[in-house]
C-alpha positions as CSV (number, residue, x, y, z in Angstrom):
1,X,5.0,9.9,2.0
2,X,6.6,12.8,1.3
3,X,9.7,12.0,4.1
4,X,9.8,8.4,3.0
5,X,10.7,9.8,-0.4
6,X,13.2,12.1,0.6
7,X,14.9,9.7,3.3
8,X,15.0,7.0,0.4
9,X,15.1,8.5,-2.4
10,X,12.1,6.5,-3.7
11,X,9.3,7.9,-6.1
12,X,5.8,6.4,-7.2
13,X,6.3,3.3,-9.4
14,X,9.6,2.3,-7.9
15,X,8.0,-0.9,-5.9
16,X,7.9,0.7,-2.6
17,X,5.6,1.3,0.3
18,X,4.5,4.8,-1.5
19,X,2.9,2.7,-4.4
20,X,0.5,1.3,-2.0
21,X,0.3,4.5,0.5
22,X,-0.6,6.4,-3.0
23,X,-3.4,3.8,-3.6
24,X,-4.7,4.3,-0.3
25,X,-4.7,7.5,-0.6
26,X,-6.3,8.1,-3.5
27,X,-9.2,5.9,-2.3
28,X,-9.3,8.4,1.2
29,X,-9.5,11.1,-1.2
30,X,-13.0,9.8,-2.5
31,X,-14.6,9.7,1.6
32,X,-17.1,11.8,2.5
33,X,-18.3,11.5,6.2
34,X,-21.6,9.8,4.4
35,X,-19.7,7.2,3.7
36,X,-19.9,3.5,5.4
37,X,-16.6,3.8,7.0
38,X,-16.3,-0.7,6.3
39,X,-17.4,0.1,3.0
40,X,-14.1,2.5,2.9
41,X,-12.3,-0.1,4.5
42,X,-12.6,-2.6,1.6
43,X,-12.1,-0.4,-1.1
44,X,-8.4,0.4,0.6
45,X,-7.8,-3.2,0.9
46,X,-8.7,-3.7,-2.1
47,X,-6.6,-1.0,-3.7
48,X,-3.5,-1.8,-1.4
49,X,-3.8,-5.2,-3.0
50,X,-4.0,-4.4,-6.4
51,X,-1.0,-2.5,-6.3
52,X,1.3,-5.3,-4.3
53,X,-0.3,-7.9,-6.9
54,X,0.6,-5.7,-9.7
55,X,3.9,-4.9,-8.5
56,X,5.1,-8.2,-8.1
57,X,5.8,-8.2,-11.6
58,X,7.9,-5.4,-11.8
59,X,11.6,-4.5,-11.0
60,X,12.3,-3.2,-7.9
61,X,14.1,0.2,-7.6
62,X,14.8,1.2,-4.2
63,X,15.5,-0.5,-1.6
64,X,17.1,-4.3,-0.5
65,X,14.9,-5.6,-3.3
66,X,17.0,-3.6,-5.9
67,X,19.8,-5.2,-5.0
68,X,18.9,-8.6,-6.8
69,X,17.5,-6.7,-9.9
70,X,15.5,-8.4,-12.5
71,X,15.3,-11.6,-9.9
72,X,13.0,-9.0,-8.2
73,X,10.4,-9.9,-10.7
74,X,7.3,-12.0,-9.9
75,X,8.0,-11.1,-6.2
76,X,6.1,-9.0,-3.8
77,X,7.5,-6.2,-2.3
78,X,7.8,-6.7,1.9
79,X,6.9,-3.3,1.9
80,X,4.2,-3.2,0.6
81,X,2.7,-6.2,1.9
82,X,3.1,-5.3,5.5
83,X,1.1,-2.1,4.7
84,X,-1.3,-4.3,2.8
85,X,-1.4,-5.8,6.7
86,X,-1.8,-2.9,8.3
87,X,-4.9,-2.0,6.4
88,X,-6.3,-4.7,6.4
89,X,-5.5,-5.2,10.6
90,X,-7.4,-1.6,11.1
91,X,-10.4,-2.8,8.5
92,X,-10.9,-5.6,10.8
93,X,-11.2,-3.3,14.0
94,X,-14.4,-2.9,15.3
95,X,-15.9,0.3,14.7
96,X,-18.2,2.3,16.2
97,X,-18.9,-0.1,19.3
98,X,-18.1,0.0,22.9
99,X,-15.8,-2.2,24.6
């Protein structure tokens, strides 16, 4: 996070990737290796997505988005979806059983 921040400049709350790599984060940051690791899964979806949901409704600040301004409004940041993606791809991996 920290590089993708200094390469673009970008903070929290811009509309970027970090917004949703922040929710997941946060979410890691509750884990204890008690934990059901699917159950952990979801609740990083499931934060990932409530940030891209939320986010669609604000202005982007960084990135190609910016460019268009306020018409960046009610539109999810490509960003953040694909990481919403990515999650969700790994949540979907089968865990704990051999191939």
């Amino acid at each position: 996070m920290e590089s993708i921040q200094c390469r673009g400049r970008a903070k929290l709350g811009d509309k970027t990737v970090l917004d949703a790599m922040d929710a997941a984060l946060g979410v890691l940051r509750t884990y204890t290796p008690a934990a059901d690791s699917r159950v952990l899964f979801d609740r990083i979806c499931a934060a990932v997505a409530g940030v891209v949901e939320s986010g669609a409704q604000a202005m982007s600040q960084r990135g190609r988005a910016a460019w268009v301004g306020e018409r960046s409004r009610g539109h999810k940041d490509p960003g953040q979806v694909a990481f919403l993606r990515l999650v969700e791809t790994i949540a979907r991996l089968p865990i704990g059983e051999s191939e």
